[in-house]
HTML snippet that shows the backbone in 3Dmol.js (N, CA, C, O; Angstrom):
<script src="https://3Dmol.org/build/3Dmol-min.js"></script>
<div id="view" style="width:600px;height:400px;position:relative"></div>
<script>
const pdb = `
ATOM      1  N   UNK A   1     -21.470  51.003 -17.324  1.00  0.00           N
ATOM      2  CA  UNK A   1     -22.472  50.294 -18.089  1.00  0.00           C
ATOM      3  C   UNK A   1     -23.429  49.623 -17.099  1.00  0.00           C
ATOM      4  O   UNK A   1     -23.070  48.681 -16.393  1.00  0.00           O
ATOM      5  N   UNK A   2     -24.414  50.040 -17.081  1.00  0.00           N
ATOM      6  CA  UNK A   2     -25.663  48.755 -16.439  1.00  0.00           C
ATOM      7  C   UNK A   2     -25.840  47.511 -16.818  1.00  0.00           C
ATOM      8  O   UNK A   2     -26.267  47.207 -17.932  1.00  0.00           O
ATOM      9  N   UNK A   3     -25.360  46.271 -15.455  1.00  0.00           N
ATOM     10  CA  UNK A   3     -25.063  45.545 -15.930  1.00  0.00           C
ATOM     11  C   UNK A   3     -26.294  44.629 -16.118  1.00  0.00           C
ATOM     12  O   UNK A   3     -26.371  43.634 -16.839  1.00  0.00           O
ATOM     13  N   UNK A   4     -27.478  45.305 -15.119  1.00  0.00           N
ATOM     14  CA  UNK A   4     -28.751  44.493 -15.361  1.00  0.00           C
ATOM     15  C   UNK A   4     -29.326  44.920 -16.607  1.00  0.00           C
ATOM     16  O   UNK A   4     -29.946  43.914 -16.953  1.00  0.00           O
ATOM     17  N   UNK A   5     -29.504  45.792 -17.496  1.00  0.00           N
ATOM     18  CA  UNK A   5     -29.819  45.668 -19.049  1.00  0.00           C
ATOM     19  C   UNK A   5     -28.566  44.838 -19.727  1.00  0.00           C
ATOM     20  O   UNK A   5     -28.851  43.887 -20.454  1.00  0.00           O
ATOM     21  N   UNK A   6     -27.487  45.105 -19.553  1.00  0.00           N
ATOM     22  CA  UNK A   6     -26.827  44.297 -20.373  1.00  0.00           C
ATOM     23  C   UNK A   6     -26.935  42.309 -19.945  1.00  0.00           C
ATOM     24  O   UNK A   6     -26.765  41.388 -20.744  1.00  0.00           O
ATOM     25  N   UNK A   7     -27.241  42.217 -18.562  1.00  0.00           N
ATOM     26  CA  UNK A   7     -27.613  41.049 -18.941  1.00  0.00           C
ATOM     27  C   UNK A   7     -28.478  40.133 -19.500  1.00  0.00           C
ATOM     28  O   UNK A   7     -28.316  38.961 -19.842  1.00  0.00           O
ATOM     29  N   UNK A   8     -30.048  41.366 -19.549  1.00  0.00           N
ATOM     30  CA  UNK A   8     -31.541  41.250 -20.033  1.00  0.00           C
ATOM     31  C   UNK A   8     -31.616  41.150 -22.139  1.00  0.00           C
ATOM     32  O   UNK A   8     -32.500  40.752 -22.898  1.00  0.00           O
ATOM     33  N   UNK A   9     -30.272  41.710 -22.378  1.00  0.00           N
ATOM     34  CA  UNK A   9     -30.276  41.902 -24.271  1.00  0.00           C
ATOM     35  C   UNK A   9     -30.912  40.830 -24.151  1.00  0.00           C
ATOM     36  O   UNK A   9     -32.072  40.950 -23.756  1.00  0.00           O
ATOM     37  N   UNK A  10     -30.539  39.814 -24.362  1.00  0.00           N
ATOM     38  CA  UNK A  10     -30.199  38.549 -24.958  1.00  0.00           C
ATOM     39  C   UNK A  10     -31.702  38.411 -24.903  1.00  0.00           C
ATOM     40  O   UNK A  10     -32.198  37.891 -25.902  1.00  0.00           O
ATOM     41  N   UNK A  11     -32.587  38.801 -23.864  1.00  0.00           N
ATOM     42  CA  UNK A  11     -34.308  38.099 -23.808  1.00  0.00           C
ATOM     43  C   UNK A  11     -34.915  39.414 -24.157  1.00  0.00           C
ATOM     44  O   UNK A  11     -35.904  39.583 -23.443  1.00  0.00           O
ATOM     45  N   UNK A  12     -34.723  40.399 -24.956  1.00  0.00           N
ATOM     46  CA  UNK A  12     -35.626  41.429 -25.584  1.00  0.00           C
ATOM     47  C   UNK A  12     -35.761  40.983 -26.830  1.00  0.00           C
ATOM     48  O   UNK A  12     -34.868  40.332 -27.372  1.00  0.00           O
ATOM     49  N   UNK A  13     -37.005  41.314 -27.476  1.00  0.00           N
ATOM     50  CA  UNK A  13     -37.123  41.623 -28.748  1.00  0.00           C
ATOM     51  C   UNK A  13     -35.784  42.281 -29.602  1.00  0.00           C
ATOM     52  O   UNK A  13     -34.904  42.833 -28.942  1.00  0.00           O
ATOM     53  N   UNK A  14     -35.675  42.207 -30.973  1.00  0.00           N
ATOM     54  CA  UNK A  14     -34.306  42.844 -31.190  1.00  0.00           C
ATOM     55  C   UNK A  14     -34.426  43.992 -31.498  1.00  0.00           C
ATOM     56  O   UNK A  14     -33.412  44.691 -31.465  1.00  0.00           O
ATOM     57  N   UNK A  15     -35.535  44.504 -31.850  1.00  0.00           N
ATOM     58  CA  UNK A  15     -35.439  45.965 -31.857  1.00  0.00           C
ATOM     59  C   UNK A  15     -35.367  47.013 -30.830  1.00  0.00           C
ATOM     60  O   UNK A  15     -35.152  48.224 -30.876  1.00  0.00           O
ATOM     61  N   UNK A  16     -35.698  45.892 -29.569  1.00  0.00           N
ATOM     62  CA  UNK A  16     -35.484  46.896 -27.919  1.00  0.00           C
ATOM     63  C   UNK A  16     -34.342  46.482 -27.879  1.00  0.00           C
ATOM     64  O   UNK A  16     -33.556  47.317 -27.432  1.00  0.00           O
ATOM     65  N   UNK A  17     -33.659  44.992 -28.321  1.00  0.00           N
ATOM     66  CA  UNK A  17     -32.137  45.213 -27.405  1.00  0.00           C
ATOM     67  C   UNK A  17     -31.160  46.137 -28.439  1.00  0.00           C
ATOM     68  O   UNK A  17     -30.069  46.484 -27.987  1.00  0.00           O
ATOM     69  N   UNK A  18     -31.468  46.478 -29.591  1.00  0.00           N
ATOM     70  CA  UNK A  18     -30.817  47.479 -30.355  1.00  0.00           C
ATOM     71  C   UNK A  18     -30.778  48.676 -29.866  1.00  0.00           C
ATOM     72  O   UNK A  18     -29.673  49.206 -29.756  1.00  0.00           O
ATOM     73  N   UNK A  19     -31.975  49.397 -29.453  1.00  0.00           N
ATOM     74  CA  UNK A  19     -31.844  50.838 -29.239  1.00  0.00           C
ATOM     75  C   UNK A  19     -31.613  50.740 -27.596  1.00  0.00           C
ATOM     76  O   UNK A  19     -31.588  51.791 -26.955  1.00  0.00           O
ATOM     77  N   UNK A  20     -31.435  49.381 -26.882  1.00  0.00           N
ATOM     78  CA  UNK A  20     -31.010  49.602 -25.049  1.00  0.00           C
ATOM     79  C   UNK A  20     -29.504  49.450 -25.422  1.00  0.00           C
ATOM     80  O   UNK A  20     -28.787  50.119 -24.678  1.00  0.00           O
ATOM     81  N   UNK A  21     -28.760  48.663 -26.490  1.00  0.00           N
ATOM     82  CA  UNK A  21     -27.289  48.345 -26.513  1.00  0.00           C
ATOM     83  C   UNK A  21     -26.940  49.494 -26.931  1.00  0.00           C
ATOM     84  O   UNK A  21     -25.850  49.860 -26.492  1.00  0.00           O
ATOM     85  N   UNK A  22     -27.505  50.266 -27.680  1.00  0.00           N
ATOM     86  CA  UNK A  22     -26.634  51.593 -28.412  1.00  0.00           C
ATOM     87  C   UNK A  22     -26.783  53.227 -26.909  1.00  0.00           C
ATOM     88  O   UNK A  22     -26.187  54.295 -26.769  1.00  0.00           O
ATOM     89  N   UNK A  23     -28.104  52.377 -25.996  1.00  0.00           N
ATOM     90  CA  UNK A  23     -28.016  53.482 -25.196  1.00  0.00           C
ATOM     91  C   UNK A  23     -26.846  53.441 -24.141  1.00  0.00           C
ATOM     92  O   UNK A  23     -26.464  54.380 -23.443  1.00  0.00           O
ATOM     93  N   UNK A  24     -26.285  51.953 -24.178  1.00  0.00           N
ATOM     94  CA  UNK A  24     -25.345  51.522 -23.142  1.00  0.00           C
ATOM     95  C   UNK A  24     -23.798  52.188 -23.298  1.00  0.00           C
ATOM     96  O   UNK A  24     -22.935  52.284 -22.426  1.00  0.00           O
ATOM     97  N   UNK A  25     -23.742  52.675 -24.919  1.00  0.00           N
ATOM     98  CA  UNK A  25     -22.328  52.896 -25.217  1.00  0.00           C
ATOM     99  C   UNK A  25     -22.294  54.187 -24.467  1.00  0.00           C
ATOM    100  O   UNK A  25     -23.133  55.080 -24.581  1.00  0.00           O
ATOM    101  N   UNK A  26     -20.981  54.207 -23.491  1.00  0.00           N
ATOM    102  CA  UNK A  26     -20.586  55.893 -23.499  1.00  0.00           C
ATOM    103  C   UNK A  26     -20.272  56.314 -24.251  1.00  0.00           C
ATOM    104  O   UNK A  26     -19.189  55.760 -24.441  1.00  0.00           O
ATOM    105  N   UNK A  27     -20.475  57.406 -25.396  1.00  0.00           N
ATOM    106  CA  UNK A  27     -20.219  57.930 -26.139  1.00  0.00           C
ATOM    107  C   UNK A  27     -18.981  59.512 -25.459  1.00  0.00           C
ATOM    108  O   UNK A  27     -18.434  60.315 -26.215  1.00  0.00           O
ATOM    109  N   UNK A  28     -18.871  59.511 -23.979  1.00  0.00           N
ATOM    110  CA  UNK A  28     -18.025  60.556 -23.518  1.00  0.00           C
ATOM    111  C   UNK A  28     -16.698  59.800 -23.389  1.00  0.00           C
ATOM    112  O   UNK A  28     -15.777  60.557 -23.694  1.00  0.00           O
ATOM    113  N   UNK A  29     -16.266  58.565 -23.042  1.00  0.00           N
ATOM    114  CA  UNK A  29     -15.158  57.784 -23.089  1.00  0.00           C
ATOM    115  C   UNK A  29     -14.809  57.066 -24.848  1.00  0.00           C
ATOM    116  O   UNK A  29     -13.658  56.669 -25.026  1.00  0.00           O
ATOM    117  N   UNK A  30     -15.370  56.997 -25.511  1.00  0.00           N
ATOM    118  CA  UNK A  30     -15.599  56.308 -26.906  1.00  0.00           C
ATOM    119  C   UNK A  30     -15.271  57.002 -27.652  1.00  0.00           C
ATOM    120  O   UNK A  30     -15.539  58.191 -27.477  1.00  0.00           O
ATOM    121  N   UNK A  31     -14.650  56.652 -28.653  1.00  0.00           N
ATOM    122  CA  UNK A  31     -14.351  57.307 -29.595  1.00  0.00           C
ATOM    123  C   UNK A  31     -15.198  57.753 -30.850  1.00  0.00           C
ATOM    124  O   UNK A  31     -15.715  56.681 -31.163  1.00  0.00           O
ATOM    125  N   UNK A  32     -15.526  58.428 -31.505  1.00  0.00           N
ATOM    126  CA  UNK A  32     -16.609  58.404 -32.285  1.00  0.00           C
ATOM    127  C   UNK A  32     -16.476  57.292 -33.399  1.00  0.00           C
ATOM    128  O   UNK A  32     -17.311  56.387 -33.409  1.00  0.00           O
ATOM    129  N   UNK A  33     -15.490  57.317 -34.313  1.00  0.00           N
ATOM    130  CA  UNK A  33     -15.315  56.217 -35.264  1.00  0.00           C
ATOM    131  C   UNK A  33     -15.746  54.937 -34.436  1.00  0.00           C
ATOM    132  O   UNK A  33     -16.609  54.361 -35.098  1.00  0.00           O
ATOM    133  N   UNK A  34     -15.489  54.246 -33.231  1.00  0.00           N
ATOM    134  CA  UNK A  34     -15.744  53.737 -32.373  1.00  0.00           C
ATOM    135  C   UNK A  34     -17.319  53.195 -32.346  1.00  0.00           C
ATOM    136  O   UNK A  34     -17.841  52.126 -32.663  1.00  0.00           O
ATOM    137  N   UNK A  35     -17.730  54.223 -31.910  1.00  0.00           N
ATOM    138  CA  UNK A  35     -19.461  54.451 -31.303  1.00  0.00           C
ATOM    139  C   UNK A  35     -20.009  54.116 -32.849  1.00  0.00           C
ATOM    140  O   UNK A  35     -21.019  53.424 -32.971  1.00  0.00           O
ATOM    141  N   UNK A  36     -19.473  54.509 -33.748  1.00  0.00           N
ATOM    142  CA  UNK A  36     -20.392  54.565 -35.494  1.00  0.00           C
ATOM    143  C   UNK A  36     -20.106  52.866 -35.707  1.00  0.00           C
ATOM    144  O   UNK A  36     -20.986  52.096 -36.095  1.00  0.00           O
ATOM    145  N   UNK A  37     -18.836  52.491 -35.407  1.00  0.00           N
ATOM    146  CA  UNK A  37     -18.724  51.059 -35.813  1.00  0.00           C
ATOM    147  C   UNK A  37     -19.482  50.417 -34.962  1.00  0.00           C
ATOM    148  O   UNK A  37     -20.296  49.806 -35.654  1.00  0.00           O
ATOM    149  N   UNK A  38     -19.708  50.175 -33.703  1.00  0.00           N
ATOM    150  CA  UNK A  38     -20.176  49.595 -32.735  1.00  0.00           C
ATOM    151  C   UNK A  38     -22.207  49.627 -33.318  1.00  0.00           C
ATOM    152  O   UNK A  38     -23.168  48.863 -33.411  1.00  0.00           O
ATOM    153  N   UNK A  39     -21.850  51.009 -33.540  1.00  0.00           N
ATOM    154  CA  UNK A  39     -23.704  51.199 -33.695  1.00  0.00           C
ATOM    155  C   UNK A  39     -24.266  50.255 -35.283  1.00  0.00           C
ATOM    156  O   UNK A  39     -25.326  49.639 -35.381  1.00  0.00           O
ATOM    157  N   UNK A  40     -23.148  50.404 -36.428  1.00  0.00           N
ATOM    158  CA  UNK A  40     -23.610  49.541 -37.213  1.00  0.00           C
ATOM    159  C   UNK A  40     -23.339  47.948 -37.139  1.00  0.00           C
ATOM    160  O   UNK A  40     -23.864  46.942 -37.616  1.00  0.00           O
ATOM    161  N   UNK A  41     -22.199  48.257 -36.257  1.00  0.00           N
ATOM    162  CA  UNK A  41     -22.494  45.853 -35.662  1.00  0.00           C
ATOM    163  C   UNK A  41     -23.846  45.724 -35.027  1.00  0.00           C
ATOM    164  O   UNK A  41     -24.580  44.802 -35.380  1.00  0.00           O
ATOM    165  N   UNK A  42     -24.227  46.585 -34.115  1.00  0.00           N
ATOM    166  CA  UNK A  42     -25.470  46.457 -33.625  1.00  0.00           C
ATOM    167  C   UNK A  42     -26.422  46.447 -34.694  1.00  0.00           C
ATOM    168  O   UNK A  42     -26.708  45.328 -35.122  1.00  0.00           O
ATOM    169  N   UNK A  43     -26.923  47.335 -35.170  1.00  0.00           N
ATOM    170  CA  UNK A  43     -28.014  47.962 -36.673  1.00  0.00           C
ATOM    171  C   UNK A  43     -27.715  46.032 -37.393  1.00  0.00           C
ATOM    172  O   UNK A  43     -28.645  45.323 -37.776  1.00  0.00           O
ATOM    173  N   UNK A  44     -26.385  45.645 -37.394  1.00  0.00           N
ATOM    174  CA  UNK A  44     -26.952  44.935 -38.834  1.00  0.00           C
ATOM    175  C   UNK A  44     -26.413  43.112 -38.085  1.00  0.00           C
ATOM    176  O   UNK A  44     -26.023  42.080 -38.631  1.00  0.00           O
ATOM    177  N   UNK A  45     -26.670  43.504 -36.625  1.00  0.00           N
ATOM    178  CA  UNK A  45     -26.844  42.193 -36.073  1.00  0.00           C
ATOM    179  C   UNK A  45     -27.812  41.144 -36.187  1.00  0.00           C
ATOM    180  O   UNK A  45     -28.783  41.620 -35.599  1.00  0.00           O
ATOM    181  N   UNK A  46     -28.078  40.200 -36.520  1.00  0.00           N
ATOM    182  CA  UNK A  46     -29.169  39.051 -36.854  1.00  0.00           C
ATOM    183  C   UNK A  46     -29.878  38.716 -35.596  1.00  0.00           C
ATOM    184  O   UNK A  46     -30.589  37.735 -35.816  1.00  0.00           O
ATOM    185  N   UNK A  47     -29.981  39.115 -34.386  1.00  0.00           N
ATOM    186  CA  UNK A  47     -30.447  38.297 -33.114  1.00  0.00           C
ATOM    187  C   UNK A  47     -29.887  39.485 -32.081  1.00  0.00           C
ATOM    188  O   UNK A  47     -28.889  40.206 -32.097  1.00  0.00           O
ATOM    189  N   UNK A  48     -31.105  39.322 -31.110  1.00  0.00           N
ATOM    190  CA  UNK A  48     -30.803  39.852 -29.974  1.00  0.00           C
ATOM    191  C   UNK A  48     -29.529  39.328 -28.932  1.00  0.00           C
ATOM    192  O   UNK A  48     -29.034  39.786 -27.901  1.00  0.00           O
ATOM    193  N   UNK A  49     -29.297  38.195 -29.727  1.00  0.00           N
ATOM    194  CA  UNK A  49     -28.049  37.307 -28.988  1.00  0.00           C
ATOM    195  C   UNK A  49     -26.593  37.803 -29.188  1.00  0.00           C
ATOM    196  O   UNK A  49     -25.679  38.018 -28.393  1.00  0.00           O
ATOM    197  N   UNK A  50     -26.702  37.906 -30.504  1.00  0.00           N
ATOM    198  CA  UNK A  50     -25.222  38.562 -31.282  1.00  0.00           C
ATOM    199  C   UNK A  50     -25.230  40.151 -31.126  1.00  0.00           C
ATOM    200  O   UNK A  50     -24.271  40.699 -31.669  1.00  0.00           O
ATOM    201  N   UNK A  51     -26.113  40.963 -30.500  1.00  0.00           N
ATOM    202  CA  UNK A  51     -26.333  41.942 -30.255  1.00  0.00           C
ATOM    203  C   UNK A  51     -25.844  41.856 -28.510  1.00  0.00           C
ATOM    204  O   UNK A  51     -24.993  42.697 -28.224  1.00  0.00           O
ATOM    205  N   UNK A  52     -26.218  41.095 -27.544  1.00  0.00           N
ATOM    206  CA  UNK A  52     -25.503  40.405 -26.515  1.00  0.00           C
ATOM    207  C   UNK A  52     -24.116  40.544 -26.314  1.00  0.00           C
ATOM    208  O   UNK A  52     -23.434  41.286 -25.607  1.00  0.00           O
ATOM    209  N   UNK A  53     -23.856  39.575 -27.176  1.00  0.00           N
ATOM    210  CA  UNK A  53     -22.223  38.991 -27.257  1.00  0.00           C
ATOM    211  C   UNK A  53     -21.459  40.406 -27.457  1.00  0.00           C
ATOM    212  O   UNK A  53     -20.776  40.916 -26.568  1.00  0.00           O
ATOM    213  N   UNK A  54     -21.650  40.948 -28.678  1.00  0.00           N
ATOM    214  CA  UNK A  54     -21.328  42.116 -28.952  1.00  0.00           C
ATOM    215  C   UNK A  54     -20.816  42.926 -27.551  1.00  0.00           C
ATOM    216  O   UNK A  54     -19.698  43.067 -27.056  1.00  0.00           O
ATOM    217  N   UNK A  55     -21.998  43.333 -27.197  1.00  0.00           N
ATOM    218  CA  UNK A  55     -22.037  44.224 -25.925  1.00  0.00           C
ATOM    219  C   UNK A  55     -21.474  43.719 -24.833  1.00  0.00           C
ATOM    220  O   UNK A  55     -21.283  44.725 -24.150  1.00  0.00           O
ATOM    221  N   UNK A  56     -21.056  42.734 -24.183  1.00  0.00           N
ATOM    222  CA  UNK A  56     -20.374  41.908 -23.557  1.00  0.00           C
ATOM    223  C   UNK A  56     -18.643  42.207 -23.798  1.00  0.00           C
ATOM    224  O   UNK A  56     -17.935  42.817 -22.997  1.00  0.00           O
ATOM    225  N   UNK A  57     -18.261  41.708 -24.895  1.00  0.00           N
ATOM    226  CA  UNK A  57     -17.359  42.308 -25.235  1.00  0.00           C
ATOM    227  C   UNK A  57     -16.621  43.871 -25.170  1.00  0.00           C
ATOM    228  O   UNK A  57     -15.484  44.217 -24.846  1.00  0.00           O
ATOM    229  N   UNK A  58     -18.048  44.781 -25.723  1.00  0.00           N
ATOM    230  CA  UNK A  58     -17.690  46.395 -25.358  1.00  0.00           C
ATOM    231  C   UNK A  58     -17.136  45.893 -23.575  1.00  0.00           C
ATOM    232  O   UNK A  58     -15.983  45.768 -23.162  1.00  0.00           O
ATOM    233  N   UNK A  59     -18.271  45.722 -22.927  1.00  0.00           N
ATOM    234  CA  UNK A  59     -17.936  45.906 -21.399  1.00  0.00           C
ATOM    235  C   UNK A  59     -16.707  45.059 -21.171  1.00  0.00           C
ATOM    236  O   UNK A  59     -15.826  45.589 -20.494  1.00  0.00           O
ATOM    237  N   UNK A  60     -16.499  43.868 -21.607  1.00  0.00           N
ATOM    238  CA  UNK A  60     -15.026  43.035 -20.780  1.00  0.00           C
ATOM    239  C   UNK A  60     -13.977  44.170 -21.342  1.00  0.00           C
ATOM    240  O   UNK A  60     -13.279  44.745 -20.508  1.00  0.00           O
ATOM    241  N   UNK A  61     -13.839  44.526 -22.801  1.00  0.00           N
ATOM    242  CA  UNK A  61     -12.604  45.279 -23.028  1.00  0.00           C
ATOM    243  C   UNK A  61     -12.953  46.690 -22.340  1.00  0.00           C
ATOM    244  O   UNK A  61     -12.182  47.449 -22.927  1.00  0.00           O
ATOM    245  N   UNK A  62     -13.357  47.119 -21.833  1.00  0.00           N
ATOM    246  CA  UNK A  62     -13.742  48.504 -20.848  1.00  0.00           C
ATOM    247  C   UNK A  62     -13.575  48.279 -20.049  1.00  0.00           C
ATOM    248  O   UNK A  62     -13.277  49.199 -19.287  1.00  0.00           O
ATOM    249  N   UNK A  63     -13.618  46.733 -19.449  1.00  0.00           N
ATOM    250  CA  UNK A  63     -12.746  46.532 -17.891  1.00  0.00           C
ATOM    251  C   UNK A  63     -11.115  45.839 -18.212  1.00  0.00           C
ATOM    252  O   UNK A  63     -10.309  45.248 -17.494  1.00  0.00           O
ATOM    253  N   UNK A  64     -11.117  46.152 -19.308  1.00  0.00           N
ATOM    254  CA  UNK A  64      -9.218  45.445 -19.059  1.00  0.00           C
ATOM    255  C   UNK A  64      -9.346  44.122 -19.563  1.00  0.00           C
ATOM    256  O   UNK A  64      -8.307  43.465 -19.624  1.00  0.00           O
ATOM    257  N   UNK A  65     -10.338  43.629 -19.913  1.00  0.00           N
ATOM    258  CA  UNK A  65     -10.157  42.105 -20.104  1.00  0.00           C
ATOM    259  C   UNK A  65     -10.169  41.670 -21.549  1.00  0.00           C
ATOM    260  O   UNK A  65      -9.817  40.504 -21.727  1.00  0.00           O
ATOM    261  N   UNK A  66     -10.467  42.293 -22.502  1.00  0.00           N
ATOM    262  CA  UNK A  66     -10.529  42.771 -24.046  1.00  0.00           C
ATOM    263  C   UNK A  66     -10.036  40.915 -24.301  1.00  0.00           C
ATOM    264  O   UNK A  66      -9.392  40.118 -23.619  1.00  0.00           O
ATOM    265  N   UNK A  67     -10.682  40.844 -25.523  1.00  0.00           N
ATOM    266  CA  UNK A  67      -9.639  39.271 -26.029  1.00  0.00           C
ATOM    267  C   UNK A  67      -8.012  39.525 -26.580  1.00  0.00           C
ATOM    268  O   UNK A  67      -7.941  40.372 -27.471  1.00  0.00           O
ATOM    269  N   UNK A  68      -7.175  39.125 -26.312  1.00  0.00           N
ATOM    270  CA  UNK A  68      -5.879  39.248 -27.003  1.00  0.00           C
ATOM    271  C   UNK A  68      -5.815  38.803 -28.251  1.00  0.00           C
ATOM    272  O   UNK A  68      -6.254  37.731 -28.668  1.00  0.00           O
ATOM    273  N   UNK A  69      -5.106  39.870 -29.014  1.00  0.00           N
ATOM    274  CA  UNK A  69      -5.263  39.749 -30.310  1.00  0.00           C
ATOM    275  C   UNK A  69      -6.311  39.712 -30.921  1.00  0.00           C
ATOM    276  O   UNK A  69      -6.644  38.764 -31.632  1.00  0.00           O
ATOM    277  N   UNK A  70      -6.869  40.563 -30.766  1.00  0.00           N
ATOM    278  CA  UNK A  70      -8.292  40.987 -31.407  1.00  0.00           C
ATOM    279  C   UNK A  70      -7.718  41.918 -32.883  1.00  0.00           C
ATOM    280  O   UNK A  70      -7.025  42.930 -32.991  1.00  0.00           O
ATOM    281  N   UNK A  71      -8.324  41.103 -33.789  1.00  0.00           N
ATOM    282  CA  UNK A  71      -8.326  42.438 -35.357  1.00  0.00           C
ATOM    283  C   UNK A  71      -9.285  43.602 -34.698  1.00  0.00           C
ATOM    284  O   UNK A  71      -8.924  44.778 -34.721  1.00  0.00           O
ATOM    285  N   UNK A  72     -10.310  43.266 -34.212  1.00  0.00           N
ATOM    286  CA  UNK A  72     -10.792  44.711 -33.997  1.00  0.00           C
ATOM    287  C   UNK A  72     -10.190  45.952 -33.410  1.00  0.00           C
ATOM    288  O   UNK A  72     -10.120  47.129 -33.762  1.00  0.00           O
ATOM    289  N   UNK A  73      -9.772  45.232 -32.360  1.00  0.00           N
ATOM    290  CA  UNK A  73      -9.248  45.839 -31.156  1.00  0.00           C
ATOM    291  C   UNK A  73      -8.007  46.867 -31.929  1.00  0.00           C
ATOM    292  O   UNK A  73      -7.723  48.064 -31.979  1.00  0.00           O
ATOM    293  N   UNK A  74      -7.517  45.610 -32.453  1.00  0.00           N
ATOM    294  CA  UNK A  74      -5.942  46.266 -33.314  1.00  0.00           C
ATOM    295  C   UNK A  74      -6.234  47.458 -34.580  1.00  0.00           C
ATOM    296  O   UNK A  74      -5.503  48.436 -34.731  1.00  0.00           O
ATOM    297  N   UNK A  75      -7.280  47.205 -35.325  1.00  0.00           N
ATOM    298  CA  UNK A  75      -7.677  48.085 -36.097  1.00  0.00           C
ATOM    299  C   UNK A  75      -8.177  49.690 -35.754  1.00  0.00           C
ATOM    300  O   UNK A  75      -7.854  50.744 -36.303  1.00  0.00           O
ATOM    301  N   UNK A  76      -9.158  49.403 -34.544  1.00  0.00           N
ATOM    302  CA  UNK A  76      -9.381  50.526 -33.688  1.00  0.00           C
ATOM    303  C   UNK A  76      -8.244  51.154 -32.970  1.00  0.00           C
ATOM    304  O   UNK A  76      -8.238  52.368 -33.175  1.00  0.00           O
ATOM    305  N   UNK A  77      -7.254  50.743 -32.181  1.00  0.00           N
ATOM    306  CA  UNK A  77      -6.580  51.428 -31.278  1.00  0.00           C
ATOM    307  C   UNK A  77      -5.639  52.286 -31.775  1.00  0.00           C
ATOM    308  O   UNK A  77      -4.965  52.857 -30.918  1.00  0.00           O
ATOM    309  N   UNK A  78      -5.381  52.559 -33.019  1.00  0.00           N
ATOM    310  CA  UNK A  78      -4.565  53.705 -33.784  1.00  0.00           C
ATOM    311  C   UNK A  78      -5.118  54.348 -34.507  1.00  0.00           C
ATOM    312  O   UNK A  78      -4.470  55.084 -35.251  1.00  0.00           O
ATOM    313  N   UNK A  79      -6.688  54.312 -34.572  1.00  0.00           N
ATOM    314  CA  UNK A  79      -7.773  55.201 -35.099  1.00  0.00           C
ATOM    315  C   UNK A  79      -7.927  56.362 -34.271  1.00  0.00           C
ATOM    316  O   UNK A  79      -8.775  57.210 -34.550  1.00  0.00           O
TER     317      UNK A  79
END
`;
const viewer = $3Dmol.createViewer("view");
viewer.addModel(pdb, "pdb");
viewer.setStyle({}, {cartoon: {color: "spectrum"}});
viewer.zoomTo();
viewer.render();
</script>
């Protein structure tokens, strides 16, 4: 993931940090159900901020650092 766009979301317009966060997902490591959920948290995020956070998250749990006990996490990983 590029970490200099992912640190720039947060100060784009939200319709650029929408289509730079959805360009950030690997879609070759990701799962598709995955990539579709991820793309509509993005699509129906309120702020380039929560579009941020979001993506922040993709990257910490892609390095091992994921939050414990995440419903998401838990819902996804037997999908």
């Amino acid at each position: 993931m590029n970490i200099e766009k992912l640190r720039s979301l947060d100060t784009l317009p939200i319709e650029t940090a929408r289509v730079t966060a959805v360009s950030l997902i690997d879609k070759k490591k990701t799962k598709k159900i995955v990539v579709n959920r991820l793309e509509r948290d993005i699509q129906n995020a309120p702020s380039a901020a929560e579009i941020s956070r979001i993506m922040w998250q993709v990257y910490l749990g892609g390095s091992g650092m994921a939050t414990v006990g995440s419903s998401w996490k838990k819902f996804y990983k037997g999908v």
